[in-house]
N, C-alpha and C positions, 0 to 999 in steps of 0.2 A: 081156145080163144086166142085169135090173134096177138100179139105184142102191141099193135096198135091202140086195141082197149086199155089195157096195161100204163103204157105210156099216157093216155088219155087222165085215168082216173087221179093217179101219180100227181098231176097238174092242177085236179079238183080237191085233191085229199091232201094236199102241202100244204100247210102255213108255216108262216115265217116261224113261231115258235117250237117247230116240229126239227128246225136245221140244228144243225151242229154249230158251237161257237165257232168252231174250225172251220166250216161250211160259210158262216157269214162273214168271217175276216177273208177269207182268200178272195172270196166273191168282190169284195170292197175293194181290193189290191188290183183283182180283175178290171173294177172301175176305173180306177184312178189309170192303170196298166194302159187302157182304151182312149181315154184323154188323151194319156201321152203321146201315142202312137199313131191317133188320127191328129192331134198339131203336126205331129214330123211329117207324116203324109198328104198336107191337105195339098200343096202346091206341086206333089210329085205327078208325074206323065203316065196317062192313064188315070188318076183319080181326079184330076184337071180335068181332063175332057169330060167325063162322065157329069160333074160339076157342071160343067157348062151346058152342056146337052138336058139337063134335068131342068134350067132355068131358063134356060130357050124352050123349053116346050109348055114352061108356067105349067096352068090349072090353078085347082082348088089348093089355095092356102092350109094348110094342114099342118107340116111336120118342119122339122128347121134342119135345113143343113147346116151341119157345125163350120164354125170358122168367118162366112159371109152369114150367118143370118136367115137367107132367102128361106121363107115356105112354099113349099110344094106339094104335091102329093103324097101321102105318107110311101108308100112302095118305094116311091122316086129320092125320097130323102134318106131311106134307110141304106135304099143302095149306094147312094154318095158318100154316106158316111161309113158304110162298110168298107167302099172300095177306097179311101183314104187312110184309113185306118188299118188294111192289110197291104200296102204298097210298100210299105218298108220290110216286109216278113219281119216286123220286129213284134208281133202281137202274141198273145199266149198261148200254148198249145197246152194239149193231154198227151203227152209223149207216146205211149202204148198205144191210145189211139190213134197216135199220129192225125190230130184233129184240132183246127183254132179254134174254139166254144166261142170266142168274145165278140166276135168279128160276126156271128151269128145273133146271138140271144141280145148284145146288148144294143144296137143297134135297130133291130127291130125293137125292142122293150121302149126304145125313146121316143120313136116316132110314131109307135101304136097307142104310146101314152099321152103325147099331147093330139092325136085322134078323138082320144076317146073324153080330153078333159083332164086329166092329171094322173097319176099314179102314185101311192104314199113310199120312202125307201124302203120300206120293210117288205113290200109287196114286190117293189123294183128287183132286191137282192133274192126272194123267193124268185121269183119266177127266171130271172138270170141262174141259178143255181140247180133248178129243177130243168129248165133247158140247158143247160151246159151238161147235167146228169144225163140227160137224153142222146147229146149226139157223142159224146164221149163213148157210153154203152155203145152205141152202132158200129161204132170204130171197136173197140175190144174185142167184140162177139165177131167182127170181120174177118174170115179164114184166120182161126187163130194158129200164132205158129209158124205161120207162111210168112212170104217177102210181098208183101202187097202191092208194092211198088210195078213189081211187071204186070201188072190188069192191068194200067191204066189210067187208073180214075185219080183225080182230086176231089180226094172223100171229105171236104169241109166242105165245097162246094156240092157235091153230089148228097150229102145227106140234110146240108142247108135248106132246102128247100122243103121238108117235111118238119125238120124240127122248129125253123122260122115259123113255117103256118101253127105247128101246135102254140108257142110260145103268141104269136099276134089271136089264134083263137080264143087263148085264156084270157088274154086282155081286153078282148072283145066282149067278153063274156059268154059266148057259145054255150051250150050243152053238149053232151058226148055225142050225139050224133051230129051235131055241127061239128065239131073238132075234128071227129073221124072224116069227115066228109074233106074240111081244109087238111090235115094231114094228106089225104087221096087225092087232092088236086094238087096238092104239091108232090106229090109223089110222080104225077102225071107229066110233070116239067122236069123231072130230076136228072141233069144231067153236069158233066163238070171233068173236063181229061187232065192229065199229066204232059202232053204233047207241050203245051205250054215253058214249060220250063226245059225242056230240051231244044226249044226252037228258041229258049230266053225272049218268046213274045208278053207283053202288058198285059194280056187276058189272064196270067196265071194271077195278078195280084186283082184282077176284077173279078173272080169266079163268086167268091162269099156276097157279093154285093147282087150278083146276078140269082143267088139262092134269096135272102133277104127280100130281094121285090117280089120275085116271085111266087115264096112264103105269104107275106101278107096280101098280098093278089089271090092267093086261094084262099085265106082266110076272111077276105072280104066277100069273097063270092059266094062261100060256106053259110055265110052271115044271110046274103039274101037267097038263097035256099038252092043253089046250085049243089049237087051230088058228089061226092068222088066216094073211089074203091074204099070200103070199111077194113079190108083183109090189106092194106099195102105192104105189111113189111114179112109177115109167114104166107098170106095167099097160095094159090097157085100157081099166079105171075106175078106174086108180090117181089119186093122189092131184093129177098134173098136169094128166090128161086132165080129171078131175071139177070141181077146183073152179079149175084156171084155165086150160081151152079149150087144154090144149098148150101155151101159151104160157111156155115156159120153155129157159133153156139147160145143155143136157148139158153143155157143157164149164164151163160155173162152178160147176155142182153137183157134179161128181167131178175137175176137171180138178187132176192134180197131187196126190191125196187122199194124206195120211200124209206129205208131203212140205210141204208149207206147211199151215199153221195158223192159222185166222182168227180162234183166242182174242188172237191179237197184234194185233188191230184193233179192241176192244172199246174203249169210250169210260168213264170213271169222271165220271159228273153232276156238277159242283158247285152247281148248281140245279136244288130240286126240285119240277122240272115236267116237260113234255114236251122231248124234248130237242130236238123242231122252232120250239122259241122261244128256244132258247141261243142263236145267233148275233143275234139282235133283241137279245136283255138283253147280251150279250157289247158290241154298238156304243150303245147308252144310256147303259152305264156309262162307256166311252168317252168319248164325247161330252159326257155330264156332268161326270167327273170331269176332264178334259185342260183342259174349259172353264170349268170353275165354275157351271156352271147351274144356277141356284136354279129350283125346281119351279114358283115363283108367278110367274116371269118368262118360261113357257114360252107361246107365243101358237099354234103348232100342232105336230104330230108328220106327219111320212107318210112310211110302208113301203112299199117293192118290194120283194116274196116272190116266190118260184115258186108255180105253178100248184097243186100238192101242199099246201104249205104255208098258203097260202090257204084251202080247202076245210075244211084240217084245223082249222086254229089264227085262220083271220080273216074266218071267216062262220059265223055272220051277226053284223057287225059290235053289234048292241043287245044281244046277249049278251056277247060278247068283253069288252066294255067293262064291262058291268055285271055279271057272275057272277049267274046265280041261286044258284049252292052254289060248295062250294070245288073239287070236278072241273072247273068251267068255268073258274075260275081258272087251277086247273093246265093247260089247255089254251089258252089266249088269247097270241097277240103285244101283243094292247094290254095284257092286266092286266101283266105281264113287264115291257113297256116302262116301267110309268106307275109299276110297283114299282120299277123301278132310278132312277128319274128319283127318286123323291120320298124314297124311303130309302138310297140312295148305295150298297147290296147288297143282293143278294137271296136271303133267307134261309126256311128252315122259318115264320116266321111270316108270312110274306108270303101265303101260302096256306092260310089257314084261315077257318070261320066266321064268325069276328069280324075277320080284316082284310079280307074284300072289303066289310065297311062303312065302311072308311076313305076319307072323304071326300074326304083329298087324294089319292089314291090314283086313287079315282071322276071326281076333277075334274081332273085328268091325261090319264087315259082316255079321255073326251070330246072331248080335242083331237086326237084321234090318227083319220088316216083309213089304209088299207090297200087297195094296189093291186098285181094281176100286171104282174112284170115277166119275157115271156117268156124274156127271157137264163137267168132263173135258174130255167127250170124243167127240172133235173138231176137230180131223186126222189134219194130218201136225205137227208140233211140240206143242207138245199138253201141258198144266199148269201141275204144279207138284205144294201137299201142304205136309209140312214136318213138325213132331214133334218129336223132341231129347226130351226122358227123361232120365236125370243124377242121381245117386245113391244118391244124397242128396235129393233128391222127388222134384227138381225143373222143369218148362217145359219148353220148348223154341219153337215154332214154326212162321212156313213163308209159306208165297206162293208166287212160281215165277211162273208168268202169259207168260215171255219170257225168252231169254237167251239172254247175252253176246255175242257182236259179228251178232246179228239179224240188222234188218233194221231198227229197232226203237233203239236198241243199235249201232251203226255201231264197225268198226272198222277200228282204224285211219291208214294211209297210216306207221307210224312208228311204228305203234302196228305190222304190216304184217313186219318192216323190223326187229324188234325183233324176231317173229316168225324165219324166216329165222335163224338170229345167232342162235335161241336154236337148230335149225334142224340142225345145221352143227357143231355143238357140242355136239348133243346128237348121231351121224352118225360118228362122229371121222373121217371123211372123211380128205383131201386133199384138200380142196376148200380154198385157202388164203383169208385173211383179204380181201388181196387187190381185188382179181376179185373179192369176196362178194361185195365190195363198188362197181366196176364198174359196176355188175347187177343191185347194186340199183339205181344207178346213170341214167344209160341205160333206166330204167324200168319207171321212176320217170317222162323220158320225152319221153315215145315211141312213141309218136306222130310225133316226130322229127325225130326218124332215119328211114333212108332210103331202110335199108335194113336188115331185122330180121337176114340174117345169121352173122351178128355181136352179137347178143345177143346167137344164140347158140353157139359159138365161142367158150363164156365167160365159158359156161356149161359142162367143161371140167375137170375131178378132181383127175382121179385114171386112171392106168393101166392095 
């Protein structure tokens, strides 16, 4: 039997009282996580325009884009709010998976729910948890082992599109052969590269938003009795066979399904960037702050990364170092490093147009070289080990094995509602004190309310 059915029933057989308390808090942190990170992103380039283009093209009143308000089409709204909310790369990931869940499951979950008439939070934080369960699996069971990086793919985006439709078909309320049907038409759309972020073009931070429309576009069509592939993800030209040569494992993709839950592994960012350069900025900060290290007194930098990590984040080192825009920034071990070195944290403006002209920043950077060190080439968030030498011939070095904010690090429910104020202050948005405090307030007990279109209510800031 396909994984498809699997997945399918999973989504029929979950109730909220079947999760783990662990399962419903992290999911809740996930929430609040999403607020945060679509305020910081609503007015960023690339989720502006798409914004705009969703309201220029009107329609049926349906779903709300966070921030203005405006209803549109649910597809259309989800993906706005997708693509705001991963423009910062500050949104959560499944590290192992190397996958954002939130930027997925909850954004479809908002706009499918005032679709369909409301949603209760109990049902909300199910089915965000049982779809975050979903795409997370597809990432694990992804050539395990390997550097997944060299395929290609932007696997949030590329598995987006199947887990969205499941996730909009449950809320839809489908049957399994509906479900399998929107799963195979999102299957049908599945696509999403990596080319993006090496050319530091906008489409890497609009990939999830372009899964999400496309998701509930199958899901709707599922709905009025359009067909897709039932076999898409073991098939014959399913989804493993096509785009990664078999190369995957059946037992991490279903082993134990409805029984363990991999929303309990999801990581909350405290830096917004890629979160393959957390454990670099995690030991710079280290290092600087344990030591004192002033930035003008630094004489050289040099990283051992994994193989993975390298490819992604430390070549070609003339870019890394000097950004041509602020995607490349978001992606660099040196800009990361050379920010926690000269600003003592690393914050929302650490990555923008105007700080990767920061000189000292630039001239940090330059001293910084980057070499594999095969120990750590583990795919998923891989060890970084770091040596600062300073112009007085002294050495300082570390290894972070993890990052901040991982599952062995968590991150506390008040740490996410700090996060939030810095977004909404680094956004200069419109969002008052006061509805911030009723989001968290809301957010803090969603189990309780009754009806989520009280929390998008809340999500209202500009004109």
């Amino acid at each position: 039997m396909d994984a498809s059915y699997l997945f399918v029933r999973n989504f029929m057989n979950t109730e909220y009282e079947k999760l783990s308390r662990k399962a419903v808090e992290e999911t809740k942190k996930q929430v609040l996580d999403f607020v945060a990170v679509a305020v910081g992103g609503y007015s960023q380039a690339g989720a502006r325009q798409v914004r705009e283009l969703a309201i220029e093209w009107g329609g049926a009143a349906q779903s709300t884009i966070i921030g203005c308000g405006t209803k549109v089409p649910a597809p259309m709204a989800a993906q706005a709010n997708s693509s705001m909310a991963h423009s910062l790369d500050f949104d959560d990931v499944h590290e192992a998976a190397i996958m954002h869940p939130g930027v997925i499951t909850i954004p479809t979950s908002l706009a499918v729910a005032e679709l369909t008439g409301g949603l209760s939070g109990k049902d909300l934080i199910c089915t965000i948890a049982v779809g975050g369960d979903m795409i997370s699996r597809m990432g694990l069971a992804t050539r395990p082992g390997q550097n997944i990086h060299k395929y290609g793919w932007h696997f949030t985006t590329l598995n987006g599109f199947m887990v969205s439709a499941a996730v909009a078909g449950w809320l839809l309320g489908l049957d399994e052969e509906g479900m399998l049907s929107a799963i195979g038409i999102g299957y049908h759309q599945a696509s999403g590269n990596g080319q993006a972020v090496k050319d530091g073009a906008l489409t890497k931070r609009l990939g999830p938003g372009f899964g999400v429309r496309g998701g509930i576009m199958a899901a709707l069509l599922a709905q009025k009795g359009v067909t897709g592939a039932k076999n898409s993800l073991e098939g014959v030209s399913g989804y493993y066979s096509v785009y990664h040569m078999g190369e995957y494992s059946r037992d991490i993709l279903v082993g134990e399904l409805g029984e363990r839950f991999e929303c309990e592994n999801i990581s909350i960012k405290p830096y917004p960037c890629c979160r393959g350069t957390h454990p670099t900025i995690d030991a710079a900060l280290k290092l600087t702050n344990e030591n004192r290290i002033d930035a003008k007194d630094v004489e050289s930098i040099k990283i051992w990364c994994g193989k993975g990590t390298l490819g992604l984040l430390g070549e070609p080192l003339e870019v890394k170092a000097r950004p041509r825009n602020f995607v490349d920034s978001q992606f660099s071990l040196a800009w990361g490093c050379a920010a926690a070195i000269v600003k003592k944290r690393v914050t929302l403006g650490c990555f923008t147009e105007e700080a990767i002209k920061d000189k000292d920043i630039l001239d940090v950077a330059a001293k910084i070289s980057v070499e594999n060190d095969p120990r750590f080439d583990t795919g998923g968030l891989e060890p970084v080990r770091m040596r600062i030498r300073t112009k007085d011939g002294k050495t300082y070095e570390t290894l972070a094995e993890t990052a901040t904010g991982s599952p062995e690090k968590p991150a506390t429910f008040d740490e996410c509602i700090e996060k939030l104020r810095d977004c909404i202050e680094f956004s200069g948005n419109k969002l008052s004190g006061q509805s911030a405090d009723r989001l968290i307030e809301m957010i803090s007990r969603l189990e309780d309310v009754e009806d989520i279109r009280e929390l998008i209510n809340l999500l209202v800031w500009s004109n």
